[in-house]
N, C-alpha and C positions, 0 to 999 in steps of 0.2 A: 132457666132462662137461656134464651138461642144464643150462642156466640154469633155475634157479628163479622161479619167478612174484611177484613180489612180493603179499603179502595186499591183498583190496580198500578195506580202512582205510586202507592206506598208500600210494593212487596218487595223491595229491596229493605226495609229496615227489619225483613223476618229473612229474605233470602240467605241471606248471606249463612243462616243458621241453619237451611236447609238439609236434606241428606244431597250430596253430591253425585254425578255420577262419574265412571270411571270404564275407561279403554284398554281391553287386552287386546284388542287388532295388534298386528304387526304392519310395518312401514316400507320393508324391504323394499329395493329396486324404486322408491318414489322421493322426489327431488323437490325438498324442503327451503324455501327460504324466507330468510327474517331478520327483520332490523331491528336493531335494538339489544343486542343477543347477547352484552357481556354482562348485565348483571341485571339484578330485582330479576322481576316478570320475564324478560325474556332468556335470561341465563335459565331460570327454572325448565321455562319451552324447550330450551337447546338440549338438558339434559335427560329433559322424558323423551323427547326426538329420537335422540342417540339410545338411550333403552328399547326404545320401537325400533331400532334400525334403519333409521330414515338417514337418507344423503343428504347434508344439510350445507346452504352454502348460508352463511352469517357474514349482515352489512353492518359495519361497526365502523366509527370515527378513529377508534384508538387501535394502533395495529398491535401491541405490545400487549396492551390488554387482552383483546384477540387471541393473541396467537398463547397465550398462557390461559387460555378458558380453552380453547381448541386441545392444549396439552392435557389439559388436567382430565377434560370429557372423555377424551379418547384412552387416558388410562383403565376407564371404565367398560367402554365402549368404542371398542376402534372402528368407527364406521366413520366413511368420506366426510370431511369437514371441508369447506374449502371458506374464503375469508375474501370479501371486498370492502377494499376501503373507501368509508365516503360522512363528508360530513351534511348532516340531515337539513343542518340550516343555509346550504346553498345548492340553490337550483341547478347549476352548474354538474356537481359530484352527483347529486340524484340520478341525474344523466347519465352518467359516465356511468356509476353503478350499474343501471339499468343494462346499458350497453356493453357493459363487457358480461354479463350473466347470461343475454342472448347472443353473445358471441360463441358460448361457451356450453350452456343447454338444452339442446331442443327439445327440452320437455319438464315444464314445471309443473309438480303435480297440488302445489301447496304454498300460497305468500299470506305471509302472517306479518302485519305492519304492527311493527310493538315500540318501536321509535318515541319517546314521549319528553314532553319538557315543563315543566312549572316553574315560575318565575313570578315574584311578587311585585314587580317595578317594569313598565313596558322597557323593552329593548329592541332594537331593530336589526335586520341579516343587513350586509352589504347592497343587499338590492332593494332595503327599505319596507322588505315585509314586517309587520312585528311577529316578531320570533318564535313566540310560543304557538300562533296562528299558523305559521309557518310551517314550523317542524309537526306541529301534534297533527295539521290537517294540510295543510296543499305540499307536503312533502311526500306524505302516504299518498294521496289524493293520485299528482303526477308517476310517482314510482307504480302506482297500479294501471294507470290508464297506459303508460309505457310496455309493463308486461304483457294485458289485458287480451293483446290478438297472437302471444306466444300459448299462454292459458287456453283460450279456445282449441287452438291447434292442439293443447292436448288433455281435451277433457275426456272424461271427469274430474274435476280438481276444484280443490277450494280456496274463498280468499277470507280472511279474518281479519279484520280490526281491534285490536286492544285498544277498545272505548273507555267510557270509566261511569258511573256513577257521577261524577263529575260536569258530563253534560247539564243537571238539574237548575244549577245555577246561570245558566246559560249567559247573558251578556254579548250575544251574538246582534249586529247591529249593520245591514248589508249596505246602509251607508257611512259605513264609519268603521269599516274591518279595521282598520290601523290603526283603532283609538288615539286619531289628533284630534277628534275635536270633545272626546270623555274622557272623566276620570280616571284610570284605568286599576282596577287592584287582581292581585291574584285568582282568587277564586272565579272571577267574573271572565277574565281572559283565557284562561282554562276551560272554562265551560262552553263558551267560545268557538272555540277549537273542536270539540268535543260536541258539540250541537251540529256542527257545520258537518263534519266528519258522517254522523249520523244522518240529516237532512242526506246529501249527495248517496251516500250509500242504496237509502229508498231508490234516488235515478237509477244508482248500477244495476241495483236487483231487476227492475225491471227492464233493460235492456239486455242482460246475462239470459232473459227466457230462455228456456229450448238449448241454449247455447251449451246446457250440462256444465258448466260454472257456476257454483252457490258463491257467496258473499253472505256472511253475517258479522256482528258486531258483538262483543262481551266484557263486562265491567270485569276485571283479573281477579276480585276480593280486595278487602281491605289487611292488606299485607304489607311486610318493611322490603321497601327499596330505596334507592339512592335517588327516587324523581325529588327534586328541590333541593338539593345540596350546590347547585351554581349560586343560592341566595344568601344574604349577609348573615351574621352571626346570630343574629336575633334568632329568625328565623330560624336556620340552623338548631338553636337553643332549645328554642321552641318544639322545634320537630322529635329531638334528642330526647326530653323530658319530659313532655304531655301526648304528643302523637303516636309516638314508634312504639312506649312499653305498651298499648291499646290494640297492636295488630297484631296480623298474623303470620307465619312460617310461608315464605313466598310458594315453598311448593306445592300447595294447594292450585297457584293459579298454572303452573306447569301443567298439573295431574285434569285440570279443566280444558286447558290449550289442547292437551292433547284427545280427547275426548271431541272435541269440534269438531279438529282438524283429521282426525283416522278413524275414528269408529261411523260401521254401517249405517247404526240407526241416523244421520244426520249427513248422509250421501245427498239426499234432495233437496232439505230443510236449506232455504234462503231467506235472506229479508228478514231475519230475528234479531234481536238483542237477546241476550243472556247475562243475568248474574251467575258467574261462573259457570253453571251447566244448566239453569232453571231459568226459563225461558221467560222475559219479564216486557211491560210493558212502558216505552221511554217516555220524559215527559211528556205532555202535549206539545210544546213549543217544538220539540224536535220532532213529533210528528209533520208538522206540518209540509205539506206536498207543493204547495205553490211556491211557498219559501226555498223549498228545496229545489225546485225547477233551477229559482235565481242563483240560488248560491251555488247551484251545478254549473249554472250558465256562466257565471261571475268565474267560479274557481278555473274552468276551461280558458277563461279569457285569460287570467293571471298568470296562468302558468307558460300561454303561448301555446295552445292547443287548440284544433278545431273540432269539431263536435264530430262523431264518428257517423 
């Protein structure tokens, strides 16, 4: 009897079992950055980085943190690390970020937004965004439309999204981003974020044409990191004892990160999602291009940007 094809919605519940692939490129001389960099996913990124020899400048909230991930890296690998500080949940430091990196670079060859937040109960930034919409999508969102005309200026170079599996659940609702007028629960605000992030990314790719800039998108694996430990105990509990012993060794999504963002075969390749290095196809809902238009157009307006 034939084996059946599993549908393309559903190869993420065999991807992840994939064979993986993997990058012996080197990095030298090319100027890396990324938020999110002190632990889970992107601590893994920071440390495959530094074995490829990339110059890497890491945007992180906690500078202590920082600067003891920076020591430890570089025990291994003493290549340029530099550190900006900035917290992801206001508009404001995004900025600041931004601008002191092009004060400082003229040449990035590599932005990997790894920045992420899960929260089970809505919360709101100081400027009334909810938070996890915030940080997972119009925080990366702006921080790249910011970089976006230093990139050009030095492409070839690529930008990345650590998206997640997570988009499927979506809950993305382009009148009601701030969930004041729904119910709001974890998984749905999440996905959310993670839809939207996706939806926009389709505008980027196709405005990056020609410009030798790729942008793609990729779930990191289902691996233990610290995203949802700001939530209460339960939770917590929950994550402790049914979640975390289910996953896997974060460095798989390092050894993937890297793999995007340095190896040849994926110099062109734009406008993908990937589970981890196998290239998958996202829900429908995050397909869609008209929605995408608005929430491109939406997110521009939110952040106090005008359309390039």
């Amino acid at each position: 009897m034939k084996k059946r094809k599993m549908p393309d919605e559903l190869m993420f519940l065999t991807n992840s079992k994939a064979t993986q692939k993997s990058s012996e490129a080197m990095m030298a001389g090319k100027t890396v950055v990324i938020t999110g960099a002190t632990s889970g996913v992107g601590l893994e990124a920071v440390k495959r980085l530094a074995k490829g020899q990339a110059s890497i400048v890491m945007v992180a909230r906690n500078a202590s943190k920082a600067e003891e991930v920076k020591r430890l890296v570089q025990l291994s690998h003493p290549v340029p690390i530099d550190i900006v500080i900035a917290d992801f949940s206001r508009s404001d430091q995004v900025r600041s970020a931004a601008k002191q990196i092009l004060s400082k670079y003229p040449k990035i060859d590599v932005l990997i937004n790894c920045a992420g937040l899960h929260s089970t109960k809505a919360t709101y930034t100081p400027e009334g965004f909810e938070t996890v919409f915030f940080v997972n999508h119009l925080a990366s969102f702006l921080f790249t439309q910011l970089l976006l005309e230093r990139m050009i200026q030095s492409a070839p170079c690529r930008i990345l999204h650590i998206n997640s599996e997570g988009h499927r659940f979506n809950g993305l609702d382009i009148t009601d981003i701030h969930w004041k007028k729904r119910h709001y629960t974890g998984l749905r605000g999440y996905g959310a974020s993670k839809t939207a992030q996706l939806l926009t990314m389709w505008e980027l790719t196709d405005q990056l044409d020609n410009t030798g800039v790729t942008i793609n998108a990729m779930h990191p694996g289902d691996v233990k990191t610290a995203i949802g430990s700001n939530n209460g105990w339960l939770y917590r509990t929950f994550s402790k004892l049914v979640i975390q012993p289910m996953l896997k060794d974060p460095k798989i999504s390092g050894e993937a990160i890297y793999y995007l963002v340095a190896d040849p075969q994926m110099e062109h390749v734009s406008g993908k999602f990937f589970h981890l290095t196998v290239e998958e196809k996202p829900a429908k809902h995050a397909c869609d291009r008209v929605l995408g238009k608005e929430i491109y157009d939406l997110s521009m307006q939110l952040i106090g940007l005008k359309a390039r």
